[in-house]
C-alpha positions as CSV (number, residue, x, y, z in Angstrom):
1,X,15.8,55.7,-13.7
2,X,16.3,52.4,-15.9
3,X,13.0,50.3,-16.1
4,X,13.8,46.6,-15.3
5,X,14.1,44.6,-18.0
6,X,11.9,41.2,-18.7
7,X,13.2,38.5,-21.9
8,X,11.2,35.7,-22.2
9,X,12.5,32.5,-24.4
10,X,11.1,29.9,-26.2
11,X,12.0,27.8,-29.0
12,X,10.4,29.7,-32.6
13,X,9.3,33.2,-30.7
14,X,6.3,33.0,-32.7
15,X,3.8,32.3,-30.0
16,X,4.4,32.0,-26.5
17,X,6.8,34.2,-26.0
18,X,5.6,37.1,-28.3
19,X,2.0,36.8,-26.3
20,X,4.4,37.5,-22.8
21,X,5.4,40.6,-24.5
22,X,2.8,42.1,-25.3
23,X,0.9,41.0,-22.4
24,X,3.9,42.2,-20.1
25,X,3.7,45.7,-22.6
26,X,-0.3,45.7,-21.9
27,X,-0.6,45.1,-18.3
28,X,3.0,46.5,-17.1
29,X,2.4,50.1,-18.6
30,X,5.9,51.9,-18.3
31,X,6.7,50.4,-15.2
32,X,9.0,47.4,-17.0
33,X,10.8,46.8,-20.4
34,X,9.4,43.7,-22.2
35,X,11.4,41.5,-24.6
36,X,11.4,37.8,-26.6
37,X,13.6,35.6,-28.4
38,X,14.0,32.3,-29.7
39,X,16.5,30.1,-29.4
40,X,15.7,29.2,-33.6
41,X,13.4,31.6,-34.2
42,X,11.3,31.7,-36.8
43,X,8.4,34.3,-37.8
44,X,5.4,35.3,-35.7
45,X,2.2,33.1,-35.7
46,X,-0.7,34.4,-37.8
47,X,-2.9,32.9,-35.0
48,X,-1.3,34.3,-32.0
49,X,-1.4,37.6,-34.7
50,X,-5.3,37.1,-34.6
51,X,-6.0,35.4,-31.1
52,X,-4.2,38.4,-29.2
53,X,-6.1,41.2,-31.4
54,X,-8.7,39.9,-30.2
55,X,-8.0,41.0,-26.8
56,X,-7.0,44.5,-28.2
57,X,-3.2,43.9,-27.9
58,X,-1.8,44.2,-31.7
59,X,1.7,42.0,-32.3
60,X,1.7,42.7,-36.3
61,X,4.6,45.1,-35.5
62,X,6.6,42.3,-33.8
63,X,9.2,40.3,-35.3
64,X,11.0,36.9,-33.9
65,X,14.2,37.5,-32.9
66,X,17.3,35.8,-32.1
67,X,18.2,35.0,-28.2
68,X,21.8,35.5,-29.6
69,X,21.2,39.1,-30.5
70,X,20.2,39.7,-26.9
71,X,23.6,38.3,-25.8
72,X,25.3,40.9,-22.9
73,X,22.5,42.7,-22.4
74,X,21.5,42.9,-19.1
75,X,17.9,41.6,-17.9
76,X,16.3,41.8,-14.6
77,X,14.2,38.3,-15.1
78,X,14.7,35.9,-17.9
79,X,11.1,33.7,-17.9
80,X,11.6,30.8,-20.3
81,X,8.1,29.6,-22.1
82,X,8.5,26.0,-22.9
83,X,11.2,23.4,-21.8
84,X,13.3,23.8,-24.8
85,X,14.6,27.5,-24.0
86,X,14.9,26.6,-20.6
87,X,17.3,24.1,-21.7
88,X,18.9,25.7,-24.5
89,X,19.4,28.9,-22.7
90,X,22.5,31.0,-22.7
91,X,23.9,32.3,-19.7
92,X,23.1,36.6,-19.7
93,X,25.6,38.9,-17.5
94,X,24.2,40.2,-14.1
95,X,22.2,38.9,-11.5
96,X,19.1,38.1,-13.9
97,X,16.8,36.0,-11.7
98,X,15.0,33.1,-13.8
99,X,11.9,31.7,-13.9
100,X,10.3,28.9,-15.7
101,X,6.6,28.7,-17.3
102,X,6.0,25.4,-18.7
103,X,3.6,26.4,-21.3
104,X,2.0,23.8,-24.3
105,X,3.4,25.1,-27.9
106,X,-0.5,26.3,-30.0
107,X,1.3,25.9,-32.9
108,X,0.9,22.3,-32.6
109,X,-2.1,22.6,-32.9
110,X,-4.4,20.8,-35.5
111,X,-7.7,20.5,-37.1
112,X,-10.3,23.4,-37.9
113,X,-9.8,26.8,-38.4
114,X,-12.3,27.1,-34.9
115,X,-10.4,24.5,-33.6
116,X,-6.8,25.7,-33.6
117,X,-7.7,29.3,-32.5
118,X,-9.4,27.4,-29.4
119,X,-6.0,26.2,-28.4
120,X,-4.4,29.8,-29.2
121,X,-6.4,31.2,-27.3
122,X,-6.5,28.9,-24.6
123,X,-2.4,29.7,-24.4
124,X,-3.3,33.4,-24.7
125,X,-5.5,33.1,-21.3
126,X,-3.0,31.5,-19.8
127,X,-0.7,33.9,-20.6
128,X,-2.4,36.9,-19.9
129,X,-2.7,34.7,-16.1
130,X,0.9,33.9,-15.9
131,X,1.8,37.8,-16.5
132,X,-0.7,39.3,-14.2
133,X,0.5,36.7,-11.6
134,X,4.2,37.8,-12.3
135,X,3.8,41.2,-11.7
136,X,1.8,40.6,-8.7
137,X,4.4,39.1,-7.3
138,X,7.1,41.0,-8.5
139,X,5.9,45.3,-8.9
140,X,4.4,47.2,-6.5
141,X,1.1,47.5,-8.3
């Protein structure tokens, strides 16, 4: 039996996104396939690297990818991360239901070292809450 399938968008899929993943990976076990993209992606954040190791979940492996390479696929929830992949997102084949978390981009972020890995992983946390409360709602658990 195919395991549903879970993309989640945001603008550089170098935070946000990537920490869905492996969160979703983590918490999901092989119950769900877990994806991100970008709609410009770039390369994944050293402090989303770091702030997420920390909680024993390793994204060194991961790369940004393009939401174009992803293009008719077939994806049982498409979760957009920040307001610009909600916008900017392509239409997928199949009944993929959508959802929207509104989340702040870390990599924004300025000041100390301290500092910006405050804010990573203040997203991280409410990452790993936005997951949890995902499949919650959505897998018998």
């Amino acid at each position: 039996m195919l395991k549903p399938r879970i993309l989640f968008l945001c603008t550089g899929n170098s935070c946000r996104s990537q920490m869905a993943e492996g969160w979703l990976r983590q918490l999901a076990g092989d119950r769900l396939e877990a994806h991100s993209a970008g709609v410009r992606p770039t390369a994944v954040n050293p402090y989303a690297i770091a702030v997420m190791r920390e909680a024993g979940i390793d994204l060194s492996g991961q790369r940004s990818k393009n939401v174009a390479d992803y293009l008719g696929q077939h994806f049982a929830w498409i979760i957009t991360v920040c307001d610009n992949a909600r916008e900017s997102c392509p239409i997928f084949p199949g009944m993929a239901l959508r959802e929207h978390w509104p989340l702040e981009d870390p990599a924004d972020a300025t000041g100390s070292e301290e500092e910006i890995l405050t804010v990573f992983r203040k997203t991280r946390d409410e990452v790993e809450a936005r997951v949890q409360d995902f499949l919650t709602r959505t897998t018998n658990r």
